[in-house]
C-alpha positions as a printed NumPy array, in Angstrom:
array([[-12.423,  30.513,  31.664],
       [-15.35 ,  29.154,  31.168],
       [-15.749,  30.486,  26.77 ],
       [-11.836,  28.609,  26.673],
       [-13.575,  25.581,  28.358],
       [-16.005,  25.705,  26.155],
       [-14.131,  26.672,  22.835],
       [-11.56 ,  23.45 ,  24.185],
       [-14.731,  21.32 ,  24.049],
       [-15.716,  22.611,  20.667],
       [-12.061,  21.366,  19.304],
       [-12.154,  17.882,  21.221],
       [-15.264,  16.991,  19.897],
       [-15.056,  18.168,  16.201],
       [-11.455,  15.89 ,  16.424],
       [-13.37 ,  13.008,  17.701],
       [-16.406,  13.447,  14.998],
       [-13.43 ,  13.513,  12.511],
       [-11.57 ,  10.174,  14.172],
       [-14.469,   8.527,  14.407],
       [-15.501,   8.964,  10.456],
       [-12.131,   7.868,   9.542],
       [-12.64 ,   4.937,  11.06 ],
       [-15.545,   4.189,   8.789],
       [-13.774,   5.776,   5.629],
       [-12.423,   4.215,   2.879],
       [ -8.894,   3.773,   2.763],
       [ -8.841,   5.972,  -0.664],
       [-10.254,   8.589,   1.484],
       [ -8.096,   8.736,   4.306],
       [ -4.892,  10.279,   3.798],
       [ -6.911,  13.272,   3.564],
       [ -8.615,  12.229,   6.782],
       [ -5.168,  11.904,   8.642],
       [ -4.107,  14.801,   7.652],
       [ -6.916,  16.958,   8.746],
       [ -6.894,  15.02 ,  12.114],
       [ -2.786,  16.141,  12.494],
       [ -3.225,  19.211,  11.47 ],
       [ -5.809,  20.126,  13.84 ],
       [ -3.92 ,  18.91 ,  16.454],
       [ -0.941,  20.942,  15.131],
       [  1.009,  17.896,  13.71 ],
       [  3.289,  18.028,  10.713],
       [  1.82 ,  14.681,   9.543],
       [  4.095,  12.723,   7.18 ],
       [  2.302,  10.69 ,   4.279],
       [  3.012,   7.7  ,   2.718],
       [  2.245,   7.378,  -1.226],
       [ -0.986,   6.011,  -1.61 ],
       [ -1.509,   6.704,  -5.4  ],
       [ -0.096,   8.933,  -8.021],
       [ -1.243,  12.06 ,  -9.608],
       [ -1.64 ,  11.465, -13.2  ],
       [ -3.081,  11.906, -16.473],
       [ -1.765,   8.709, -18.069],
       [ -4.172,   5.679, -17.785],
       [ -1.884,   3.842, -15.653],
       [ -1.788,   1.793, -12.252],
       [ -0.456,  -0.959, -10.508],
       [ -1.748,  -3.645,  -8.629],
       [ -0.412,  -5.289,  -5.686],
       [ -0.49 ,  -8.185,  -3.5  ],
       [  0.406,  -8.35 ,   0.505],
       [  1.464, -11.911,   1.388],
       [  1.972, -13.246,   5.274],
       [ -0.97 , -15.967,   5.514],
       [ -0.812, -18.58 ,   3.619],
       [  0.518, -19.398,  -0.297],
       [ -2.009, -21.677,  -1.961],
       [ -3.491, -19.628,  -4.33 ],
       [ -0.457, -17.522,  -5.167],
       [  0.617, -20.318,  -8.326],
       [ -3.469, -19.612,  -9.785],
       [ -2.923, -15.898,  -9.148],
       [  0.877, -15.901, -11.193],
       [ -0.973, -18.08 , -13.625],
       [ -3.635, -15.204, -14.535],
       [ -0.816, -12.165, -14.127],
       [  0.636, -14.007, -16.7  ],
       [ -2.172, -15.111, -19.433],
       [ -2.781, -11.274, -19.858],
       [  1.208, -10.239, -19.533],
       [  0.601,  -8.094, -16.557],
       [  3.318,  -7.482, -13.787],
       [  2.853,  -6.522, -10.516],
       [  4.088,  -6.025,  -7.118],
       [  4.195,  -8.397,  -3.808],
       [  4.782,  -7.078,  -0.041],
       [  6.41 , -10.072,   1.813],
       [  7.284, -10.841,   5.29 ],
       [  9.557, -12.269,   6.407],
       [  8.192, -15.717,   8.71 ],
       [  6.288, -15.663,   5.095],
       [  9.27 , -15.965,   3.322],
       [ 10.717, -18.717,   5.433],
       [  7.873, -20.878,   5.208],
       [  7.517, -20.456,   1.158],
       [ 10.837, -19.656,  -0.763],
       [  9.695, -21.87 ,  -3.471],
       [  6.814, -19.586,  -3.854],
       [  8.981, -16.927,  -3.755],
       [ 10.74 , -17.801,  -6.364],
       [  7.94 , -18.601,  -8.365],
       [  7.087, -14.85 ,  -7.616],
       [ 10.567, -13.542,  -9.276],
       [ 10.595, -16.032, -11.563],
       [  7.76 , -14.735, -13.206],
       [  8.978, -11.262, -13.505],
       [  7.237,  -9.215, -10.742],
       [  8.98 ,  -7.293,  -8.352],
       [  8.934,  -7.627,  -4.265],
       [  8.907,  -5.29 ,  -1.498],
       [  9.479,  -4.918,   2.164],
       [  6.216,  -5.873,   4.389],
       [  8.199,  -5.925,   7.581],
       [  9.484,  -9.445,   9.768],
       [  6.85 , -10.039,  11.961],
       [  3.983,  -8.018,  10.979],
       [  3.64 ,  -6.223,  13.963],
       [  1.875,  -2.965,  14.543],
       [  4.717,  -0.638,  14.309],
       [  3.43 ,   2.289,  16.003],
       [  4.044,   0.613,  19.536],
       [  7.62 ,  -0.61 ,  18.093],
       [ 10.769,   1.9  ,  18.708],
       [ 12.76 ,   3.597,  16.105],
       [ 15.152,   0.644,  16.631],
       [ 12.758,  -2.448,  16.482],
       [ 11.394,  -0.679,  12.909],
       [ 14.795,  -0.625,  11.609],
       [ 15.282,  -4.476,  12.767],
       [ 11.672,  -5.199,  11.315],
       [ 12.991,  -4.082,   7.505],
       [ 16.325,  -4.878,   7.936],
       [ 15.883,  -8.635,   8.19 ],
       [ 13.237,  -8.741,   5.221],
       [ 15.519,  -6.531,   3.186],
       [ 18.421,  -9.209,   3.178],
       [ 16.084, -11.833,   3.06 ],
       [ 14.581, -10.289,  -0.397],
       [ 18.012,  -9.048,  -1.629],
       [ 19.389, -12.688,  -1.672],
       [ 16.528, -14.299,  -3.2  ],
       [ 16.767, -11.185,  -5.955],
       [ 19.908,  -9.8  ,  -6.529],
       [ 18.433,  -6.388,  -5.874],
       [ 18.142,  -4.444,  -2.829],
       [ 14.54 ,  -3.654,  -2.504],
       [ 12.957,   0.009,  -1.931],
       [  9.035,  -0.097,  -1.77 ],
       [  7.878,  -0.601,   2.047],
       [  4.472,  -1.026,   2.855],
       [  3.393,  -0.944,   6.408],
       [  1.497,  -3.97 ,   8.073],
       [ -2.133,  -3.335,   8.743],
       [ -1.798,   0.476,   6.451],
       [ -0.619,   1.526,   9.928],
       [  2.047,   4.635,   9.996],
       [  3.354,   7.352,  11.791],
       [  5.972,   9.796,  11.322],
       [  8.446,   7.93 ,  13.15 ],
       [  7.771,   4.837,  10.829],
       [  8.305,   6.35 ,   7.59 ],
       [ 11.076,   8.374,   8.879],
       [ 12.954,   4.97 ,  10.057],
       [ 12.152,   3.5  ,   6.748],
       [ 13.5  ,   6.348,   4.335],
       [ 16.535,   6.328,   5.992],
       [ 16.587,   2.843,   5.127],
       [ 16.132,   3.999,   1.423],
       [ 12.812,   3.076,   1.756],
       [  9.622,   4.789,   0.296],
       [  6.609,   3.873,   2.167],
       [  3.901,   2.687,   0.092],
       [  0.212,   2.438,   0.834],
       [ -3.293,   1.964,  -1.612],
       [ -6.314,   4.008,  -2.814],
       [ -8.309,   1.058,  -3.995],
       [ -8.694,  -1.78 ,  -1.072],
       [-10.638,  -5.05 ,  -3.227],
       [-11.384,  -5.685,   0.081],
       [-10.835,  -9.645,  -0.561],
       [ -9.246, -10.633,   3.248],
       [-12.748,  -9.968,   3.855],
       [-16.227, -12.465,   3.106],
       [-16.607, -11.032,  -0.191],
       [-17.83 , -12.747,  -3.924],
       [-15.107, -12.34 ,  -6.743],
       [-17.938, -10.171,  -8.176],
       [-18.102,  -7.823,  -5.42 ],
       [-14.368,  -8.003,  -5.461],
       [-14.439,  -6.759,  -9.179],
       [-17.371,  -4.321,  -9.276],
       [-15.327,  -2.652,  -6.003],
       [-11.975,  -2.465,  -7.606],
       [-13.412,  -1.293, -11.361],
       [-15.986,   1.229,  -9.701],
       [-12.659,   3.01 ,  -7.584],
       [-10.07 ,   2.246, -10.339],
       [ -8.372,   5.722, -11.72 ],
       [ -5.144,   7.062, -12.793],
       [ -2.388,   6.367, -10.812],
       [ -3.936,   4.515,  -8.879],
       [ -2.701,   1.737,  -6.596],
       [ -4.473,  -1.362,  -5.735],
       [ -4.761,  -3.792,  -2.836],
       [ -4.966,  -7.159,  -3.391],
       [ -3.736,  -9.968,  -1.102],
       [ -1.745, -13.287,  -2.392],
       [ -4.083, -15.493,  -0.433],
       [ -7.865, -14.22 ,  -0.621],
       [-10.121, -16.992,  -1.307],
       [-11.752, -15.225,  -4.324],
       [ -9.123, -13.565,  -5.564],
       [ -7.592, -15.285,  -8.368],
       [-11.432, -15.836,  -9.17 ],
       [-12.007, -11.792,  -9.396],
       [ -8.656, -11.243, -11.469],
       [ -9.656, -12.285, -15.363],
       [-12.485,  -9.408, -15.004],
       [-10.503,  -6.862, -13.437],
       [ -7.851,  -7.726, -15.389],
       [ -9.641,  -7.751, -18.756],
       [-11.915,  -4.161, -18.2  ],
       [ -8.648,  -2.152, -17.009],
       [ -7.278,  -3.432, -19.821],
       [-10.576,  -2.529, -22.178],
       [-10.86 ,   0.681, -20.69 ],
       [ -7.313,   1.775, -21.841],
       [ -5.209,   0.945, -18.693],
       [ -1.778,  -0.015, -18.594],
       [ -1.018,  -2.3  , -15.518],
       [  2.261,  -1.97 , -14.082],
       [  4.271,  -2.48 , -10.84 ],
       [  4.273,   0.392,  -8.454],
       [  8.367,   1.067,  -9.374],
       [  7.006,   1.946, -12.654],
       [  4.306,   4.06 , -11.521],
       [  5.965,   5.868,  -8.619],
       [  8.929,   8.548,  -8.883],
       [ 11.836,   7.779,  -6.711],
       [ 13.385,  11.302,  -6.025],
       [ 12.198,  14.58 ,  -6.855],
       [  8.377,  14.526,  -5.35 ],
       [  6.229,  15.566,  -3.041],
       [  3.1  ,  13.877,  -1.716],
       [ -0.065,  16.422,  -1.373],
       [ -2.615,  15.613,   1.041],
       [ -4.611,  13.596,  -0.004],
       [ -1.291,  10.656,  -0.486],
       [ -0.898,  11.298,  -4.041],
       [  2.633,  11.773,  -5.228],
       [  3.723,  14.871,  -7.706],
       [  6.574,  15.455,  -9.609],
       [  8.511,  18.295,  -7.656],
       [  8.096,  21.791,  -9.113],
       [ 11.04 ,  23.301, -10.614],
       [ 11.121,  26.701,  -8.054],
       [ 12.104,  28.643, -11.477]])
């Protein structure tokens, strides 16, 4: 009794070691993280996409919006001076409070996706107030479009099985990052930019939000030394497969092997 107490102990500590480092991890690093964390406490964890595997020099950038739309008309102004198009997670009080920015959004040819009503932390939300979270936003962004929406990212990066469950069988696929500019946080546009170009990669997908103070400042640079270095920038429809994948665990998404 006493080796399985201690052999128990072993476990619960190495788990909360491993919890407490992914607390501190980057987000890039912690699909990985999650899994290892499920696994050991014999989970079948499901994973969101949080960047593609690739060899192409590809990757799209993206901006959450639910505080705030002042700086959105400086950050469509740069998008557009270097011809890039991207992708913007709305909610929906955001919506409501700034169609005309929404439009502006469309307008300009980038593509919108499903960041939930309220923004509430969805774990502690049934399967039923999930479903009522995306279905409201999902009208909301299919009138102002024409198109009914697929890309769902989660408020806050939080997930759980149940959560992307509810959302793919709302035809949704769940969508997270690998490279967080960190710009919600008290951060110089040059910190922003030396973050995002030092973690930039190949199917990657970048987090950016529509309201940062030093955001629209940190663009041109970004913008311009993806560009120099042989990127394309593209929304995440274009750089994500639809059907026929399989994410691995780290959160990258494959193209599904033929079994042949």
């Amino acid at each position: 009794m006493v080796r399985v107490l201690r052999r128990r102990s072993v476990v619960m500590t190495g788990l909360a070691l491993l919890a407490l480092a992914f607390s501190l991890a980057d987000a890039g690093t912690r699909a990985g993280m999650q899994h290892a964390l499920a696994a050991s406490a014999g989970v079948n964890r499901r994973l969101p996409i949080y960047a593609v595997a690739t060899d192409e020099q590809v990757l799209a950038i993206s901006f959450d919006a639910a505080w705030g739309s002042e700086r959105t008309p400086e950050i469509l102004e740069v998008l557009a001076r270097y011809d890039v198009r991207t992708t913007f997670f709305l909610v929906g009080f955001w919506i409501d409070r700034y169609p005309e920015v929404l439009r502006q959004i469309v307008d300009a040819g980038h593509e919108v996706g499903n960041h939930t009503a309220s923004h509430p932390h969805l774990n502690s939300l049934s399967r039923e107030q999930i479903a009522r979270e995306l279905e409201i936003v999902h009208r909301q962004l299919e009138e102002a479009t024409g198109k009914a929406p697929y890309l769902f990212r989660p408020p806050f990066g939080e997930y759980s099985n149940k959560v992307i469950e509810v959302a793919e069988e709302l035809g949704y696929l769940t969508i997270q990052w690998s490279v967080d500019s960190l710009d919600w946080k008290d951060v110089t546009a040059r910190q922003i930019a030396a973050r995002v170009l030092d973690r930039a990669h190949p199917g990657a997908i970048i987090l950016f939000h529509n309201n940062a103070e030093n955001t629209p400042v940190a663009l041109p640079a970004i913008i311009e030394t993806l560009q120099t270095r042989g990127y394309r920038v593209v929304p995440i429809s274009e750089l994500v497969r639809r059907e026929d994948f399989y994410i691995d665990h780290r959160g990258f998404q494959h193209p599904r092997r033929d079994p042949r």
